[in-house]
C-alpha positions as CSV (number, residue, x, y, z in Angstrom):
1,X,29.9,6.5,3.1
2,X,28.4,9.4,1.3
3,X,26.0,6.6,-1.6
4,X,24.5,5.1,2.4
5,X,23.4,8.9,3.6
6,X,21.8,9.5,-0.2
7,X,20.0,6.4,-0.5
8,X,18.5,7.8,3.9
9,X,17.4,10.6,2.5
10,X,16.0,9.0,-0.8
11,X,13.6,6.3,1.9
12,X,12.9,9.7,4.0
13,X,11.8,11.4,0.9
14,X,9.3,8.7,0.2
15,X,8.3,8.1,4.1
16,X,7.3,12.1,3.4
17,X,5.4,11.5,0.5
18,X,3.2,8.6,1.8
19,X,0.7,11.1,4.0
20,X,0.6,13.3,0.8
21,X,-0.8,10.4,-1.5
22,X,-3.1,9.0,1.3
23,X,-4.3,12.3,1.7
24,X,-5.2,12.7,-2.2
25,X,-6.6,9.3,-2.8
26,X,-9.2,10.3,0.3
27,X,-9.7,13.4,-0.7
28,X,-10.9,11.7,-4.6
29,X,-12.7,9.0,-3.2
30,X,-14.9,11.5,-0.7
31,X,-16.2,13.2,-3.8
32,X,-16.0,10.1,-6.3
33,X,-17.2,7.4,-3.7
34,X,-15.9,5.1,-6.5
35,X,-13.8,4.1,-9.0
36,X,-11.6,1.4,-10.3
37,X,-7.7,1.4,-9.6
38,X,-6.6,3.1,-13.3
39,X,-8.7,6.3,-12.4
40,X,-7.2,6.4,-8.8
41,X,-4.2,6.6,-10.1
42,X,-4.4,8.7,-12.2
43,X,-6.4,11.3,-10.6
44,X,-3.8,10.6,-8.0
45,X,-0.9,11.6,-10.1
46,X,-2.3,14.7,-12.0
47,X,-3.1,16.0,-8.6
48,X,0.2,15.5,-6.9
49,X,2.6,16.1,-10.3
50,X,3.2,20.1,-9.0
51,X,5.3,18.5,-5.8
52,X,6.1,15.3,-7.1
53,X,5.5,12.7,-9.6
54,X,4.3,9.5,-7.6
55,X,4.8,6.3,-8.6
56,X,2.5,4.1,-9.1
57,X,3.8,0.8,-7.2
58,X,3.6,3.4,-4.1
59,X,0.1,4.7,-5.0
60,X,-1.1,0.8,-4.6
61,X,0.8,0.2,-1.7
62,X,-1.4,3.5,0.2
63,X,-4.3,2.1,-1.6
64,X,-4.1,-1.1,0.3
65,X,-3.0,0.5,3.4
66,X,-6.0,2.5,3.6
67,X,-8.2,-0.4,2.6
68,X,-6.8,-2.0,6.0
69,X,-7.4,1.1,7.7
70,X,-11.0,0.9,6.8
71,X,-11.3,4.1,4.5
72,X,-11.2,2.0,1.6
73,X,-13.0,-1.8,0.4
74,X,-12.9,-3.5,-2.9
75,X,-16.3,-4.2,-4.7
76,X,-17.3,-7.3,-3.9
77,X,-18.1,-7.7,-7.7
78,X,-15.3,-5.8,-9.3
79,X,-12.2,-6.7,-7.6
80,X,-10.9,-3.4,-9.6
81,X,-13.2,-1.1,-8.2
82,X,-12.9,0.3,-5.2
83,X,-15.5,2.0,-2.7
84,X,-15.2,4.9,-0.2
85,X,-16.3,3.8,3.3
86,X,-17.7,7.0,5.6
């Protein structure tokens, strides 16, 4: 019983984390307005490495949920480079 509650508290851990990367990748792209996916993450990483160490799979996944949420868009000629949107 005791592996199940650990591995609840592992996927809370990282449903925690997910504001605090969304926030950082905003908070780059405000001042940046661009840059391609390698910087982003990055920049991502050195800032959030005093709390945590996030991994990069994750960092895409909030990358493309704030694309969706409008915050974000790809170039539409470098499909690595993404652009702030106000």
């Amino acid at each position: 019983m005791e592996p199940e509650l650990e591995k609840q508290q592992v996927r809370q851990g990282v449903e925690d984390r997910k504001p605090q990367i969304d926030a950082a990748i905003v908070r780059i792209m405000k001042v940046r307005r661009a840059l391609d996916h390698d910087n982003i993450v990055a920049e991502v990483t050195k800032q959030l490495q005093s709390r945590f160490l996030p991994d990069p799979v994750v960092i895409k996944q909030r990358i493309e949920a704030l694309i969706k949420r409008e915050f974000l868009e790809l170039d539409k000629d470098d499909q690595k480079l993404y652009r702030y949107m106000p």
